[in-house]
C-alpha positions as CSV (number, residue, x, y, z in Angstrom):
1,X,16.8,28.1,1.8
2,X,18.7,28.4,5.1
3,X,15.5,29.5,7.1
4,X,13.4,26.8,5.7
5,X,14.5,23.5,8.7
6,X,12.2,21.1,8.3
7,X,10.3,18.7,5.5
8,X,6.5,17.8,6.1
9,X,5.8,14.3,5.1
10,X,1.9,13.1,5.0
11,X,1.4,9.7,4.9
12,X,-2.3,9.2,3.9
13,X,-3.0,5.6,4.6
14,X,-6.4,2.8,4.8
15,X,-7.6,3.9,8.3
16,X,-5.6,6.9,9.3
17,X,-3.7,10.1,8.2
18,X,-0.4,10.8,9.6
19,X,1.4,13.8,9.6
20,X,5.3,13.9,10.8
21,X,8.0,16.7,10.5
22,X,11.7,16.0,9.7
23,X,14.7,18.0,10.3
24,X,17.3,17.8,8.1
25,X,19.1,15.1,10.5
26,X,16.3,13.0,9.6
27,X,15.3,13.2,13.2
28,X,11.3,13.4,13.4
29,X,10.3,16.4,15.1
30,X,7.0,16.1,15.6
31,X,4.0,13.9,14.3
32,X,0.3,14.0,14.1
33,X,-2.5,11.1,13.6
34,X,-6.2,10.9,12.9
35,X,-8.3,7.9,12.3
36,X,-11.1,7.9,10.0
37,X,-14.0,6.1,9.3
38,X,-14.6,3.0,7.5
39,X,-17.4,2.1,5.4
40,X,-18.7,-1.4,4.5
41,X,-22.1,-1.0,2.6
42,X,-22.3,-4.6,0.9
43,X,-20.3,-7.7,1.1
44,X,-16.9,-7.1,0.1
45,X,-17.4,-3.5,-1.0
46,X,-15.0,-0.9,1.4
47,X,-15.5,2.8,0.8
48,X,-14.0,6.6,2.8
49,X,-15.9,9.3,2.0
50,X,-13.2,11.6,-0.1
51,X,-14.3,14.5,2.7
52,X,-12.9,12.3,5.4
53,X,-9.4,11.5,3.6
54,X,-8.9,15.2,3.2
55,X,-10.0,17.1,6.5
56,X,-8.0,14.2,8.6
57,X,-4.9,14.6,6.5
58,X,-5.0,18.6,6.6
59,X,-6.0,18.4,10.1
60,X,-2.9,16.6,11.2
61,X,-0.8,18.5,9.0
62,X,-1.6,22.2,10.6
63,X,-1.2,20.1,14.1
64,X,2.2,19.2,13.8
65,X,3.1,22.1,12.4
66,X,1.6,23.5,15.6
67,X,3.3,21.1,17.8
68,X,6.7,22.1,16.6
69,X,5.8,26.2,16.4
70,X,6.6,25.6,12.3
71,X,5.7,28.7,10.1
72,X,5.1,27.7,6.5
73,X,8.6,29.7,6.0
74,X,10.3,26.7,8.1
75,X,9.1,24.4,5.5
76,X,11.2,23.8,2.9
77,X,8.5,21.2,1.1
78,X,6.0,18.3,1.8
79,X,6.7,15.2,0.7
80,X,2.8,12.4,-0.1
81,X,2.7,8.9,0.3
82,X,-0.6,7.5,-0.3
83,X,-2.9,4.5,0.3
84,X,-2.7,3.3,-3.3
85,X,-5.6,1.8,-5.8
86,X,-8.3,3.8,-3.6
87,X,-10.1,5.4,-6.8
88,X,-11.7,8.7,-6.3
89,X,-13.4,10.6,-9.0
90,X,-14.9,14.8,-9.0
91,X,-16.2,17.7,-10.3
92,X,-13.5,19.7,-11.4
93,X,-15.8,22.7,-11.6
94,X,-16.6,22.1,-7.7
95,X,-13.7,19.9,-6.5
96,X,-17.2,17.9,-4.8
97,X,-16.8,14.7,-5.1
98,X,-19.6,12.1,-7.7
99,X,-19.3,9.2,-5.5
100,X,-17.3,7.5,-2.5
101,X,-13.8,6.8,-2.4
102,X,-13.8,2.9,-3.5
103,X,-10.7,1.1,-1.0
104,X,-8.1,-0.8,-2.4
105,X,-10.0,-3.8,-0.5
106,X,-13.0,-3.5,-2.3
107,X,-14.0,-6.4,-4.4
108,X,-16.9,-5.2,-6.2
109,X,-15.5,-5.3,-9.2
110,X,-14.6,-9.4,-9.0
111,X,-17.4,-10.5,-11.8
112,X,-16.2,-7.6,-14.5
113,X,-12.6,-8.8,-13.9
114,X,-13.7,-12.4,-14.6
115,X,-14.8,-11.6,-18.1
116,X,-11.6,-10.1,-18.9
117,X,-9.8,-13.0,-17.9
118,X,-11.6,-15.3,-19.6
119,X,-11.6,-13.0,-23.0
120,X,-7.9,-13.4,-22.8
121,X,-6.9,-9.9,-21.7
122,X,-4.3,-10.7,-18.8
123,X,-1.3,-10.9,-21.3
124,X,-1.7,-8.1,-22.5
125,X,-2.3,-6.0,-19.1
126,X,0.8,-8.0,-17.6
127,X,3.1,-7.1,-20.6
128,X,2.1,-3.5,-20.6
129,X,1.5,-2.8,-16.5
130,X,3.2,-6.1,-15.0
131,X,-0.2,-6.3,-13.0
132,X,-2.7,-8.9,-12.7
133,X,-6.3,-8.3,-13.7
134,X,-7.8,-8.2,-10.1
135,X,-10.3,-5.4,-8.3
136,X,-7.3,-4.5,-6.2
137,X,-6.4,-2.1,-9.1
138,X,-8.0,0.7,-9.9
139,X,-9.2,0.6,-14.0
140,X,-12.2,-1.6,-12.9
141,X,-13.0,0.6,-9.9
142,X,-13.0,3.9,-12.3
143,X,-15.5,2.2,-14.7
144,X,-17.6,1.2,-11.9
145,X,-17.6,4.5,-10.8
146,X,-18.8,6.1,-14.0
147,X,-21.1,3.8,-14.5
148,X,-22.6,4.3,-10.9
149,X,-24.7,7.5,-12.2
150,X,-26.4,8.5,-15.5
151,X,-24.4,10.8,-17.8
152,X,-21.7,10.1,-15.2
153,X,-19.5,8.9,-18.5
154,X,-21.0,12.0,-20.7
155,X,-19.3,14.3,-18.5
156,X,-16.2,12.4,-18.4
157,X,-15.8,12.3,-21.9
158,X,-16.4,16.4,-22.1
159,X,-13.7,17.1,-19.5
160,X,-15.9,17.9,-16.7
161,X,-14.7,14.9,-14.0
162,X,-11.8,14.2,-12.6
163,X,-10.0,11.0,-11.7
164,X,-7.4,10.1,-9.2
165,X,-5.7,7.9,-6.9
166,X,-5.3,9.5,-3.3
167,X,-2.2,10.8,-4.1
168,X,-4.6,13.2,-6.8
169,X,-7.1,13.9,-4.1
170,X,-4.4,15.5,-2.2
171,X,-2.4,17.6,-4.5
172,X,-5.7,18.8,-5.7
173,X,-7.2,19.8,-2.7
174,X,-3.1,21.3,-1.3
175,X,-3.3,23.2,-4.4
176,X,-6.6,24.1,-4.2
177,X,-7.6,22.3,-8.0
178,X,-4.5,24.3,-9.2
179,X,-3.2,20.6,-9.8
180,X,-4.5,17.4,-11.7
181,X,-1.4,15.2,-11.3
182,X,-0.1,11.2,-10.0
183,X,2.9,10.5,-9.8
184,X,4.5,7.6,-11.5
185,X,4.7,5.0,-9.0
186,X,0.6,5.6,-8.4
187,X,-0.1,5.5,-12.3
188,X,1.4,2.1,-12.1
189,X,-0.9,1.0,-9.8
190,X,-4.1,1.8,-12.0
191,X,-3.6,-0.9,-14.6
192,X,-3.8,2.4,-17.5
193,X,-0.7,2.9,-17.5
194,X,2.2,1.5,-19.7
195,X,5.1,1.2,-17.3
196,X,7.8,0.6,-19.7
197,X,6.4,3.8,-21.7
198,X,6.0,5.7,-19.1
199,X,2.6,7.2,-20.2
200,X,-1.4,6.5,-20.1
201,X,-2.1,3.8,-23.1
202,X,-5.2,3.6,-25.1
203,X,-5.4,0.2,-25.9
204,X,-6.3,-0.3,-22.0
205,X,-8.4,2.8,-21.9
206,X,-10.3,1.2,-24.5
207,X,-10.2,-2.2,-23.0
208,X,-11.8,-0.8,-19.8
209,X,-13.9,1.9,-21.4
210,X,-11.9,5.1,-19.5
211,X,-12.1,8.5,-21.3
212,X,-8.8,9.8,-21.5
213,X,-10.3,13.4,-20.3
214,X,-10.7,12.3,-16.8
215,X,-6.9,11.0,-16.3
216,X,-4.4,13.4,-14.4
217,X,-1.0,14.3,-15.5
218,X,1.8,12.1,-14.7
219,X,4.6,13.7,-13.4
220,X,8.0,12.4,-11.7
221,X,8.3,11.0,-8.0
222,X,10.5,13.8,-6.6
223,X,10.7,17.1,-7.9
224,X,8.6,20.5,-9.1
225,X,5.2,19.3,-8.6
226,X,2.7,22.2,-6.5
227,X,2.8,24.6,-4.2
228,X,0.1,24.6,-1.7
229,X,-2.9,27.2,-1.5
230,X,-1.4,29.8,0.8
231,X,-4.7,29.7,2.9
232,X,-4.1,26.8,3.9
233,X,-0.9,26.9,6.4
234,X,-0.3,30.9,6.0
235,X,1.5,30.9,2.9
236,X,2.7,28.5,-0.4
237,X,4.6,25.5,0.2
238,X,6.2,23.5,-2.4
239,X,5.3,20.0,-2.8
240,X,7.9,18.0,-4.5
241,X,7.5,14.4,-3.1
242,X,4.5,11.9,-3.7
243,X,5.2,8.8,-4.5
244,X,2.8,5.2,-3.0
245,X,3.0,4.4,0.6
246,X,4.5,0.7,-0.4
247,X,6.9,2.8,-3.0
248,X,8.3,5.5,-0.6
249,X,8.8,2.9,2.5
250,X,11.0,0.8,0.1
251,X,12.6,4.2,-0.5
252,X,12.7,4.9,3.1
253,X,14.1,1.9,4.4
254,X,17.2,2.4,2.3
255,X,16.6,-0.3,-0.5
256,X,18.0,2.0,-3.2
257,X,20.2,-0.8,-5.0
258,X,19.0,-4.0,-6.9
259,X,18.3,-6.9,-4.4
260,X,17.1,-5.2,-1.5
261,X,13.8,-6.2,-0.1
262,X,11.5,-4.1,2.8
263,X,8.5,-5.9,3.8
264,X,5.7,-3.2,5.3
265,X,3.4,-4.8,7.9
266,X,0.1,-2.7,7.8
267,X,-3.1,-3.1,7.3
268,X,-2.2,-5.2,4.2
269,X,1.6,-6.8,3.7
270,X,3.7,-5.0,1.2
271,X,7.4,-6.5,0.2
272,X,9.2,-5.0,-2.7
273,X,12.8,-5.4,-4.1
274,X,14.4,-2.9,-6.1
275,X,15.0,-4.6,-9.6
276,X,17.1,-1.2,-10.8
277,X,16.9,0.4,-14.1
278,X,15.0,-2.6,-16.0
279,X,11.5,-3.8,-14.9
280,X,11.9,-7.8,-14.4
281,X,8.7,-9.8,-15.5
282,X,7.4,-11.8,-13.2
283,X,6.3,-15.6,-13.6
284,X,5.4,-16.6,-10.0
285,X,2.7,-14.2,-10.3
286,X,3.9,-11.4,-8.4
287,X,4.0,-7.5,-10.0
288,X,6.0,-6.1,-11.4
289,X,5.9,-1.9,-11.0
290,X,8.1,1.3,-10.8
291,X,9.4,2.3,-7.6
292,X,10.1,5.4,-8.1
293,X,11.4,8.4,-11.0
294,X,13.6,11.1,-10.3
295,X,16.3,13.1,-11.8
296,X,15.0,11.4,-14.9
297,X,16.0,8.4,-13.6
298,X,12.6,6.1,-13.2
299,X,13.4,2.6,-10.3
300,X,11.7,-0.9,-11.2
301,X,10.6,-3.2,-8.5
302,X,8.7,-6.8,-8.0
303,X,6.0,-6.7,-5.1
304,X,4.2,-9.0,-3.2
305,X,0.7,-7.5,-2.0
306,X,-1.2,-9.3,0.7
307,X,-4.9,-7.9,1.4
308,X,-4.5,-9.3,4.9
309,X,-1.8,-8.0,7.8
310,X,-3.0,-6.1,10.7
311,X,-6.0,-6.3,9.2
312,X,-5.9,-9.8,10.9
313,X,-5.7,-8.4,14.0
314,X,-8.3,-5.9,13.6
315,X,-10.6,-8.5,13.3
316,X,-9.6,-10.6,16.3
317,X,-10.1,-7.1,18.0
318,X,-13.7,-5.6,16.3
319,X,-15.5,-8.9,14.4
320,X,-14.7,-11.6,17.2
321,X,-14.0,-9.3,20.6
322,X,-10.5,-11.0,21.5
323,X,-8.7,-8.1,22.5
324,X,-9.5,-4.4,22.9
325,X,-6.5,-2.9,21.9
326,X,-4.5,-4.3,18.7
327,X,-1.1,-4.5,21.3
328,X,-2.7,-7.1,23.6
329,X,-2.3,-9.6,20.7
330,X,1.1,-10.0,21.4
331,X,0.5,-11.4,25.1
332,X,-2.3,-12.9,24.0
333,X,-0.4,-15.1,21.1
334,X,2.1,-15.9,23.8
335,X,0.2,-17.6,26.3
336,X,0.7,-20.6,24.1
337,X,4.4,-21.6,22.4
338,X,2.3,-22.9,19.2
339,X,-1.1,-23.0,17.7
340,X,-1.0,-26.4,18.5
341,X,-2.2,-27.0,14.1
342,X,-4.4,-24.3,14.4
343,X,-4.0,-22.6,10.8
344,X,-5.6,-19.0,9.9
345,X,-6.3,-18.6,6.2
346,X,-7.0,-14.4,6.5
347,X,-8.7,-14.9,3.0
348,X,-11.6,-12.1,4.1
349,X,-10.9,-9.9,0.9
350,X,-9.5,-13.0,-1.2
351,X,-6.6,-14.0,-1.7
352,X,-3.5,-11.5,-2.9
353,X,0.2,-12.7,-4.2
354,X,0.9,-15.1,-5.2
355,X,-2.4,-16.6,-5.3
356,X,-5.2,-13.8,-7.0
357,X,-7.7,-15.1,-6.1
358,X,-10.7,-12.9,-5.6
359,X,-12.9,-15.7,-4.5
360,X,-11.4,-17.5,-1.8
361,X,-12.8,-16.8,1.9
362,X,-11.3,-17.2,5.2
363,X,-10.6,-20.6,6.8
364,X,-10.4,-21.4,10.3
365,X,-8.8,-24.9,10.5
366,X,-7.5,-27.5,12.8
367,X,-9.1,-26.8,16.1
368,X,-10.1,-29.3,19.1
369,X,-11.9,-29.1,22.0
370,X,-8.7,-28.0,23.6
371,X,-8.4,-25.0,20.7
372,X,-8.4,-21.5,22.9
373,X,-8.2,-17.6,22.6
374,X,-4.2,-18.1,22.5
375,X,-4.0,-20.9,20.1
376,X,-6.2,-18.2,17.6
377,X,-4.5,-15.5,18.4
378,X,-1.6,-16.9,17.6
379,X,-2.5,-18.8,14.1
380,X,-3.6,-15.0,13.3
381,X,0.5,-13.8,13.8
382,X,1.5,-17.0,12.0
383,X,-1.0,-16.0,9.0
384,X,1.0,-12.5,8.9
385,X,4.1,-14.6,8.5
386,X,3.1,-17.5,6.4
387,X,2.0,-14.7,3.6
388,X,5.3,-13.1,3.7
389,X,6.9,-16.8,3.2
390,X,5.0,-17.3,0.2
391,X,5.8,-13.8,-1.1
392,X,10.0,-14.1,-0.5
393,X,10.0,-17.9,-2.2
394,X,8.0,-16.5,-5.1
395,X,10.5,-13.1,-5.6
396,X,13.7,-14.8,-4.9
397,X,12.8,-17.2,-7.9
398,X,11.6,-14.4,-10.1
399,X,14.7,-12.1,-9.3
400,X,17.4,-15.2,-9.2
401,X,18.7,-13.4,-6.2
402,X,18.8,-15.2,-2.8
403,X,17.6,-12.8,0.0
404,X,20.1,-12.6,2.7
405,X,17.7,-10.8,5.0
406,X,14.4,-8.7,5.1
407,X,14.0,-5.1,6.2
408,X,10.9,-4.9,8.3
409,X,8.6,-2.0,8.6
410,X,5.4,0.0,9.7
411,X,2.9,-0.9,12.9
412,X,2.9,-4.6,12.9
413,X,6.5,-4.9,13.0
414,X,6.6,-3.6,16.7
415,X,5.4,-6.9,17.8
416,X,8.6,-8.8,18.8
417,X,6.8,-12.0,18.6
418,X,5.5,-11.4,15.3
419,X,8.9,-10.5,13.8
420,X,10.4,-13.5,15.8
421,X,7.8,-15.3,14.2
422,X,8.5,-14.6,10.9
423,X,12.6,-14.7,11.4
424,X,11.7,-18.5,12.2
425,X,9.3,-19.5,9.4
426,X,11.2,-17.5,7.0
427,X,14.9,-19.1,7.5
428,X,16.8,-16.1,7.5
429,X,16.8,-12.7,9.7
430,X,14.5,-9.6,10.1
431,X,15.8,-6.4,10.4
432,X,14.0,-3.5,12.4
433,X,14.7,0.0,11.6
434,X,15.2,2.2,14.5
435,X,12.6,4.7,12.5
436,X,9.7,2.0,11.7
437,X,7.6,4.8,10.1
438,X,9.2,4.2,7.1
439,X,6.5,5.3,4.6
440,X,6.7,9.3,6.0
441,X,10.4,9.0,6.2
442,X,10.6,8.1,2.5
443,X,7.4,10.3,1.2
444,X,10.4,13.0,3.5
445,X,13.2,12.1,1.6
446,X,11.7,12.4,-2.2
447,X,10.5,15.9,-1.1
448,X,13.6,16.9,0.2
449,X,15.8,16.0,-2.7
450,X,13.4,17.1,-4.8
451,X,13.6,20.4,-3.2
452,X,17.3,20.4,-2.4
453,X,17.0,20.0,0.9
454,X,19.2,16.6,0.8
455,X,21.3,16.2,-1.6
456,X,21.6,12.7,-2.4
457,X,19.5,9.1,-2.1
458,X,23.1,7.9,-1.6
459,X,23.4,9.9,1.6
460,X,20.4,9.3,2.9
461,X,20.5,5.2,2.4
462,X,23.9,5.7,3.9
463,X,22.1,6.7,7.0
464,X,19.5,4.0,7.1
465,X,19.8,2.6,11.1
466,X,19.0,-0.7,11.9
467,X,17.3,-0.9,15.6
468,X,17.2,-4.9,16.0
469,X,17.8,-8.3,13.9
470,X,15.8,-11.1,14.8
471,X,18.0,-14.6,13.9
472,X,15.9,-17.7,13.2
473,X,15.8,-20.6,15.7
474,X,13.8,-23.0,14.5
475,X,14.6,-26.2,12.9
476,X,14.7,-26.3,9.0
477,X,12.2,-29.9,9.6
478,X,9.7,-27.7,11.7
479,X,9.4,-24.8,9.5
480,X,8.5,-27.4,6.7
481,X,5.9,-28.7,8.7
482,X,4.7,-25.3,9.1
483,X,4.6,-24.5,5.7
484,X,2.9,-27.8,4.4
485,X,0.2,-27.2,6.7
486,X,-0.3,-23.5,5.9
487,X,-0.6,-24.6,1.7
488,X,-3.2,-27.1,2.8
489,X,-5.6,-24.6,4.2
490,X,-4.9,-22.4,1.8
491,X,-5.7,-24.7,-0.8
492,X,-8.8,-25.1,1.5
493,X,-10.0,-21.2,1.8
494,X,-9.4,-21.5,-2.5
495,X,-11.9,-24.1,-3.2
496,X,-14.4,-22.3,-0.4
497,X,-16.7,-20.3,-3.5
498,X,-16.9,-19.8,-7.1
499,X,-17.4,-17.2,-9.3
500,X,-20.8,-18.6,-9.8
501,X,-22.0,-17.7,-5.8
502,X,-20.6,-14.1,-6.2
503,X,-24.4,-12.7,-6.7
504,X,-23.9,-9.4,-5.3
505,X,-20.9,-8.2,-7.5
506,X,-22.1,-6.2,-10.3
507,X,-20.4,-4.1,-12.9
C-alpha cells in the first residue's frame, strides 16, 4: 500500500459538508466545503432534503481530491463522520428517497415522546440505550416517518424501505446501495439499539412500532466496511471509518483513555469523556453511549448534548440582523467587558443536557434602557459557556472524576473571547488543538487504522498538539454570581410553555 499517501475524511455535518485529505503525517493536505440548505416548514420542525446531503458531500469530496491532483490509487481509504439522529428513510429498489431528512433539531415528535414518558417507558430506554426519551433521537422520528404516507409501514415490514442515520445515506450512496450499514456509535444514537448488547432490540422496536426489515447492519467503527462505486472517483475505494461527528472528534482530539473530556463547539455543544471498557450510567441526566468499536474492542463515554452553540450566533446573524458574518460576533461581544445581567437562555429547540426539556423557549432577560447590540451579543457567548458549565458539573459528578481541563474543538472555538469566556466561568483551563477540525481528523484516523494506514490509536493520541490554553481569571465569588443568574433564567425559559400549548406536534 506504499502508492496509496493520503486518507479522505468527510465530515457530513447540520449545515455543510466538508471534505479534507490527510497525509500520513496527519498534516491536512487539502480541504473542501459546501453549505447546504436548510428547511424549516412548521414550528420546531428542521428538515435537508437527502439529495442535498449527498451531492454537497460528493461534491467536495471529488474537489479536494482535485485540489491535491489525488487519483483514487493515492487513497488508501475514507474515513465518515456524520451529523447524528438526522433520520432518513428510501426505496431500496430506487435508492429515492420517501420523505425529507428529519434534523436532529426537529421537535416534531415532542407530544409522542410525552406519552412514553408518562407510560413509564424511560427506565427501560435508559437501562438499555443510556438515552433519554426526547425527539433529539431518532426511534420517534423513524415512526413519524412511516407514518407520514399510507402503506409507508406495509412496505417496511416486506423489506422494501430502508432506514438510516446519515452515516447510512452515505455508505449507501459511496457504495452505490451495495451497502445497508451504521456503525456502532450511530446505532447508539437511535434509541433501538441495546448498547451493552451490542445489537438492534425488539422490545424497543416494539415499543416504538419499527419493523426490524427496515434497520441496517451494524458493523464496527474502524475497519472492512465498503468500497466505493468505482464511478464515482475513477475507481473502488475502501471505506473503513464512520463513526458520529461528536464520537470521532473525541477520537480526534486524543481522548483515548478514561477521564478525558473534548468539548465540540458547533452548531450544537458536544462534550464527551471516555468512560473505557464499561458504560457508566448516568444520574445527572446526561447519556450515556459508545464511543467507538474497533479491533473488537467497543469505547464507552458520557455526553453532554446542547441543541444550542453556534446556532446562537446564527441567529444574532439571520433572525435578528446583528452581524453579517458569524466572526464579527467576537468584536461585537467585546465592545462591552460584561452583559451588564443581561442573560440569554438559547432554549429555541428546548432545552438539551442536563435539563430535557422539549418545551422550554428562549428567554431574553435582564435588560434596561441602557441594554445594547454588545451587551446581547455578548450574553449569546456567555450562553455557549454557561451550557458547557452545566454539562462538566453534571459529568464530573456522574464519572467521580475531577476534570483538570477541557479540550476544545470545531468552529466556535476560534473565538478567543469565547474560549476565554468559558476558561473563566468554568474554573479551570481550555485547551485549543492546533488542528480544531477535529471531527475529520478523527473520522481520518478510524479509516486509517482500519485500513492499516496508522498503526495504532496510541500513536496517533501520542501526537495530539495543543495550539493554546486559556487559564481562568476570574474570581471564584464572580463566577458564582454568574452561574446563579444563568439557573434563574433558565428556570425562567422552563416554565415558558407546557405540553398542553404544543398544538402543532403530531405523531
Amino acid at each position: 500500500m506504499s502508492q496509496r499517501r493520503f486518507i479522505l475524511a468527510l465530515d457530513q455535518g447540520t449545515t455543510s459538508s466538508r471534505a479534507m485529505l490527510f497525509a500520513r503525517s496527519g498534516n491536512v493536505i487539502a480541504s473542501a466545503q459546501r453549505e447546504f440548505a436548510q428547511h424549516y416548514p412548521q414550528p420546531g420542525w428542521v428538515e435537508h432534503d437527502p439529495a442535498d446531503v449527498w451531492q454537497s458531500q460528493l461534491a467536495v469530496a471529488q474537489e479536494v481530491m482535485r485540489k491535491a491532483g489525488a487519483q483514487a490509487s493515492d487513497i488508501a481509504a475514507i474515513g465518515i463522520a456524520n451529523q447524528r439522529e438526522t433520520t432518513l428513510l428510501w426505496d431500496r429498489k430506487t435508492g429515492a428517497p420517501v420523505g425529507p431528512a428529519i434534523v436532529w433539531q426537529d421537535r416534531r415528535t415532542a407530544a409522542h415522546c410525552t406519552r412514553l414518558i408518562e407510560c413509564g417507558a424511560q427506565a427501560l430506554i435508559e437501562r438499555k440505550t443510556g438515552l433519554r426519551i426526547d425527539p433529539y433521537f431518532s426511534s420517534t422520528k423513524l415512526a413519524w416517518l412511516l407514518d407520514s404516507a399510507p402503506g409507508l409501514r406495509a412496505r417496511a415490514r416486506n423489506g422494501e424501505l430502508a432506514f438510516g442515520t446519515v452515516d447510512s445515506w452515505l455508505v449507501w450512496q459511496l457504495s452505490g446501495g451495495r451497502r445497508h450499514v451504521t456503525d456502532v456509535s450511530n446505532a447508539a444514537r437511535t434509541a433501538l439499539f441495546d448498547i451493552r448488547t451490542g445489537a438492534w432490540d425488539d422490545e424497543l422496536l416494539a415499543l416504538f412500532d419499527i419493523p426490524r426489515a427496515v434497520l441496517p447492519e451494524v458493523v464496527a467503527s474502524s475497519g472492512a466496511i465498503a468500497h466505493t462505486d468505482a464511478a464515482l472517483f475513477g475507481a473502488a475505494i475502501p471505506i473503513t471509518g464512520v463513526a458520529g461527528d461528536q464520537q470521532a472528534s473525541t477520537f480526534g482530539q486524543g481522548c483515548v483513555e478514561p477521564g478525558l473530556v473534548k468539548n465540540t463547539y458547533g452548531t450544537g455543544l458536544f462534550m464527551l469523556m471516555n468512560t473505557g471498557a464499561q458504560p457508566v450510567a448516568s444520574r445527572h441526566r446526561l447519556l450515556t453511549t459508545i464511543g467507538w468499536e474497533f479491533g473488537g474492542q467497543r469505547t464507552y463515554a458520557l455526553e453532554g448534548a446542547v441543541f444550542m452553540g453556534g446556532a446562537i450566533v446564527q441567529w444574532l446573524r439571520d433572525g435578528l440582523g446583528f452581524i453579517e458574518n458569524a466572526a464579527e460576533i467576537n468584536a461585537l461581544a467585546a465592545q462591552c467587558a460584561s452583559s451588564e445581567g443581561v442573560v440569554l437562555a438559547p432554549a429555541f429547540a428546548g432545552l438539551g443536557a442536563p435539563y430535557w426539556d422539549p418545551y422550554a423557549r428562549g428567554t431574553l432577560l435582564g435588560m434596561t434602557r441602557g441594554t445594547g447590540r454588545a451587551h446581547i451579543a455578548r450574553a449569546a457567548l456567555e450562553a455557549i459557556a454557561l451550557q458547557t458549565v452545566d454539562v462538566l458539573d453534571a459529568m464530573e459528578a456522574d464519572a467521580g472524576i475531577a476534570v483538570s481541563e477541557l479540550r476544545a474543538d470545531g468552529g466556535a472555538s476560534q473565538s478567543d473571547l469565547l474560549m476565554q469566556i468559558q476558561a473563566d466561568l468554568l474554573g479551570r483551563p481550555v485547551v485549543r488543538p492546533s488542528i480544531t477540525e477535529t471531527t475529520a481528523l478523527g473520522a481520518a484516523c478510524l479509516a486509517g487504522l482500519g485500513s492499516g494506514f496508522w498503526s495504532s490509536r496510541e500513536e496517533i493520541a501520542g501526537e495530539w498538539p495543543a495550539a493554546r490554553r486559556f487559564e481562568p481569571a476570574m474570581a471564584a465569588a464572580e463566577r458564582a454570581m454568574h452561574i446563579e443568574r444563568w439557573h434563574r433564567a433558565i428556570d425562567r425559559a422552563r416554565a415558558w410553555e407546557s405540553p398542553a400549548d404544543q398544538t402543532t406536534s403530531t405523531v
